[in-house]
N, C-alpha and C positions, 0 to 999 in steps of 0.2 A: 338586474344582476348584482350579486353581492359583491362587495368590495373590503380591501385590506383595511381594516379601523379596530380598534380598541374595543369593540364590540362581537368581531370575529376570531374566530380557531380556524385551523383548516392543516392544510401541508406545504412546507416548501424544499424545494430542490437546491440544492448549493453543489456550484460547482467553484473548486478550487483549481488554479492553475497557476504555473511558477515556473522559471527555467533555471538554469544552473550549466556550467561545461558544454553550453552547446546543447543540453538535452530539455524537453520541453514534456510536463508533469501534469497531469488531471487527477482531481479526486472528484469525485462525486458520491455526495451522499444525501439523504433522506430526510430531513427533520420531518418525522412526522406527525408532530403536534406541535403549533407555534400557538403564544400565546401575546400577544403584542401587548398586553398591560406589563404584563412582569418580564417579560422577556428581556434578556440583555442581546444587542446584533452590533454588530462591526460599526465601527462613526459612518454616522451618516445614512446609514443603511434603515434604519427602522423609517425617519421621515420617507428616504425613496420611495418605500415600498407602500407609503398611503395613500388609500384609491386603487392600488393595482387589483384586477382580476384576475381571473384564473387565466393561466396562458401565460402573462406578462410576468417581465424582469425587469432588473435593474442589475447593470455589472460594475464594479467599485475597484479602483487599483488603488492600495495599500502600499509605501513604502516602508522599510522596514521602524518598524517603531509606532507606529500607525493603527497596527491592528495587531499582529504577535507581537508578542513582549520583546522590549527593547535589548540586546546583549549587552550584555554585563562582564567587564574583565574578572570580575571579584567569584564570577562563577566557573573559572577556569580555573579549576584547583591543581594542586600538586599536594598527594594524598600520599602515607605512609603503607604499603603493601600491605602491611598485615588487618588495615582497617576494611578492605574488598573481602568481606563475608566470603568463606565457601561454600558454596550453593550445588546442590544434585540436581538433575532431572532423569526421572525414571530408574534412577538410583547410579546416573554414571552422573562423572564432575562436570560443572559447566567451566570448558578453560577461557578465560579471557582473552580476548583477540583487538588488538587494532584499529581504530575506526567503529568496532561493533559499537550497540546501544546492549544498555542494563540497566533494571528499578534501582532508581537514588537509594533504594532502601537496602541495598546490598552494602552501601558504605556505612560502616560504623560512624558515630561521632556527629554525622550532619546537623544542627540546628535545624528544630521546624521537621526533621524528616525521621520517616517512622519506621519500622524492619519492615512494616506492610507494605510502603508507600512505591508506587508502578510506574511514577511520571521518570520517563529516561533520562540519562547520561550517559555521555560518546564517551569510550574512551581512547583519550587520543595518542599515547602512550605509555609502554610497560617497563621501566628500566627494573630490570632485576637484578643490576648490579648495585643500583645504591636503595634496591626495595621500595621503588617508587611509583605511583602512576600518576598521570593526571587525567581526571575528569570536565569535560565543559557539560557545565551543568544547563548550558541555555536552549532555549528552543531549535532547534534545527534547523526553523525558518526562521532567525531573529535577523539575517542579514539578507533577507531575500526578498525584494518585492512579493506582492501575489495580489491576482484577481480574483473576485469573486463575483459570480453570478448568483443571484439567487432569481430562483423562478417560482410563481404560484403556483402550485400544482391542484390545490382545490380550496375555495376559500367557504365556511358558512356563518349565519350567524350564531353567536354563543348564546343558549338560553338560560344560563344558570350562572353570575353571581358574577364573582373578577375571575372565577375557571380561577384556582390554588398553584396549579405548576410554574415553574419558574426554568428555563433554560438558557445559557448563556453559548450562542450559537456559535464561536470564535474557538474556545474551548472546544466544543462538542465536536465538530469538523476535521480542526487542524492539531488538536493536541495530543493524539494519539494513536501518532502511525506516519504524517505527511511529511516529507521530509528526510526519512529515516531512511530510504532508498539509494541517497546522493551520496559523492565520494564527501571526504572531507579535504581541502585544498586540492585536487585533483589528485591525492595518493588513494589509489586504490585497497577496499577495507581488504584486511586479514581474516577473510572466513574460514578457511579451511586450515584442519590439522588431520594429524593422523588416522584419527577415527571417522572423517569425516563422510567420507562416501562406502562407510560400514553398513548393510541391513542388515537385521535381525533376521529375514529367512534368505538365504541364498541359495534358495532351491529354483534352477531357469524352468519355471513352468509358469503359463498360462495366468492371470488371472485380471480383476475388474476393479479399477480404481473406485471410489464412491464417489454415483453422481449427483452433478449440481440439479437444482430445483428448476421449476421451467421457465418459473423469472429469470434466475441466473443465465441457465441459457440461452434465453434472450436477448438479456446485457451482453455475453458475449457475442451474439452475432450481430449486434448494432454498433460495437467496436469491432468486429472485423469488417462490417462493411464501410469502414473508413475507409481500409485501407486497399478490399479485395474487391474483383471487380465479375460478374459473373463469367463474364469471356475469359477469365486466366485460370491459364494452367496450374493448380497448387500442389505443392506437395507436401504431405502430411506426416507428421514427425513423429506421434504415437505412436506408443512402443509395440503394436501390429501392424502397422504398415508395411507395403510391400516393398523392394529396392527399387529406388529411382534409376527411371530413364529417361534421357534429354534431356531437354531445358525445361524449367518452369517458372512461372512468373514471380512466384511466392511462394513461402511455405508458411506450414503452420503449427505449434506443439502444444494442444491441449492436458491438461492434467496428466502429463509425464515427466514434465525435467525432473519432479522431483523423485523419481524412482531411477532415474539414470547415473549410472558410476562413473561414466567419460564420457559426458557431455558437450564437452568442449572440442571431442575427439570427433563426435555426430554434426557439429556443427560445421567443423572444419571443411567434413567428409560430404558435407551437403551443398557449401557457396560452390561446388565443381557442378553442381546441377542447376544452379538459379541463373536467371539472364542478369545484368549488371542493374543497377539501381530496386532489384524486387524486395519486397518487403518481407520479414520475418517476424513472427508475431509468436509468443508463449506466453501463454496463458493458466492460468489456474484459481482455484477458489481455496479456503482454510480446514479440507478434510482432506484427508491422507489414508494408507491403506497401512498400518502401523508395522504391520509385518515386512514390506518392500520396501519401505520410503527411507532414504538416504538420511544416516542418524543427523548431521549436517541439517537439515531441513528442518528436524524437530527443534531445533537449538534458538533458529532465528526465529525473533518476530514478522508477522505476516507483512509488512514494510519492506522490510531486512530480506524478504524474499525476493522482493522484485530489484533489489540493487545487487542480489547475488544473480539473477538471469543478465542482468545489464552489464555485468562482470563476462559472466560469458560471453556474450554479443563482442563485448571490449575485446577480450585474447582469441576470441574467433575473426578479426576484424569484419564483423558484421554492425558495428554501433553508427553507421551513418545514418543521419537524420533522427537520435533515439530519443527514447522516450517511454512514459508510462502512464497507464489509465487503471484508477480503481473505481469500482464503484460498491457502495456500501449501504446498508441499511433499508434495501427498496423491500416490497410490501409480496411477501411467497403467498401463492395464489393457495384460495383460500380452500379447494378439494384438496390440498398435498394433504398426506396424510402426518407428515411432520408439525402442519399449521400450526397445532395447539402445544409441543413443545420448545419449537423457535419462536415461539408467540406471534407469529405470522410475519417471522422477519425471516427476507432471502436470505439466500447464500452472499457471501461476498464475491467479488472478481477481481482478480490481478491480471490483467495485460501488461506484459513489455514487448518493444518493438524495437526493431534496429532496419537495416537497408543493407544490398552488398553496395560497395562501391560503382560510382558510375564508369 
């Protein structure tokens, strides 16, 4: 049987996890081409993992500084208003909020950073009386423990050369997107403004989110079966669902919040039907139905989504025991008929979850 060396390519799974407020975080994502000659992995992790086969891991806990870059007070700026580029999407403003995340590259003047440049910064506040904000420009996770698993998913031998690609897997995982969910000191972010739960059609009729791929929903029902059990009663929160009656054990809201206007009003209207401790799970992937979907949703990044359902959960007081599961980059089965324009990459999935109270 083949094993992890300097001779082999294959795939491996990385699963990220981290807690913050009580709330407890997974990411899961794909690397699907390692190359252990050139590859850069987390300290310590490249040794781990030689001799592993396929099947086997290794899980590594990182404290902060360790493996994400260390925070840096020099990167918590206080910035002059007028240097926050103004930026459109789909030809309306993007307003700056609170706690959101924005590309470094929207700030004029940065050293080192480009108008292209995508890697975030929170902003942590907007004084518009002395035209000020400030940015922390550091990683997200720079004060956060985190684990990582990494597992083999298939290892073979390389038959050609030192294999050219180069990946630095620390990067690739956590720098774009993990993190980006959580409050910042326990204030909750400022998503929402006036425009926010605007659609472009608001005509109440009928119609069919775009679905995920059949990897994806896969993924999804191997995170709901964390938490669901087949003997429970659920209730289903898609926006065809019939009205609830009784009790039920769970519920569940696939590829809807984001077409709902009073969401927080449905959740409310829902803990009167769940028995005490059941779990509540929303879910979604990164399509939308452009015509329904809450202009709010087009705004955030795919991260920035699942800390806005967690928001929810919060002022619904459903967030006991919360949390969130993504998973990213796994392998769309290769009859979709998408195969050859996703380049045979699934869908992604965002799960959040919260609990009623016991």
């Amino acid at each position: 049987m083949t094993h992890f060396s300097d001779t082999t390519i294959g795939a491996i799974e990385f699963a990220i996890t981290w807690e913050l407020d009580d709330r407890h975080h997974e990411e899961w994502f794909l690397g699907r081409k390692f190359n252990p000659v050139n590859d850069v992995f987390p300290r310590g992790m490249r040794a781990a993992l030689e001799g592993k086969k396929a099947g086997e891991s290794v899980t590594m806990t990182y404290e902060p500084r360790m493996c994400i870059p260390r925070f840096k007070d020099k990167l918590v700026q206080t910035i002059p208003l007028d240097r926050l580029r103004p930026k459109t999407l789909s030809g309306r403003p993007i307003i700056p909020q609170e706690g959101r995340f924005y590309p470094q590259g929207h700030i004029n003047g940065l050293l080192d950073i480009y108008p292209d440049t995508l890697t975030p910064f929170r902003l942590l506040e907007l004084d518009e009386d002395s035209e000020t904000f400030i940015a922390d420009r550091n990683h997200p996770l720079a004060n956060i423990p985190v684990t990582i698993t990494a597992t083999i998913q298939y290892v073979e031998e390389r038959d050609t050369g030192t294999y050219g690609s180069l990946t630095h897997w620390r990067e690739t995982t956590c720098d774009w997107g993990p993190g980006m969910q959580a409050m910042h000191d326990e204030e909750p972010t400022e998503f929402f403004h006036s425009a926010f739960f605007d659609q472009l059609n608001t005509i109440d009729a009928p119609f069919s989110p775009p679905p995920m791929d059949q990897t994806a929903r896969e993924n999804l029902e191997k995170i709901h079966a964390r938490f669901l059990k087949p003997e429970m009663r659920i209730l289903d929160l898609s926006m065809d669902s019939e009205r609830p009656q009784g009790k039920y054990d769970a519920a569940v809201c696939t590829c809807s919040l984001e077409y709902m206007t009073r969401p927080v009003d449905i959740l409310r209207y829902v803990v009167h039907f769940l028995k005490p401790g059941a779990p509540v799970l929303i879910g979604f992937t990164n399509h939308y139905d452009p015509e329904h979907v809450i202009q709010g949703w087009i705004d955030l990044h795919e991260f920035e989504r699942m800390g806005l359902a967690l928001e929810y959960l919060r002022v619904a007081k459903l967030d006991e025991r919360a949390g969130s599961v993504s998973m990213r980059n796994d392998w769309r089965k290769k009859d979709d008929p998408k195969f050859m324009d996703t380049k045979g990459v699934s869908d992604p999935v965002y799960v959040v979850y919260g609990h009623k109270p016991e």
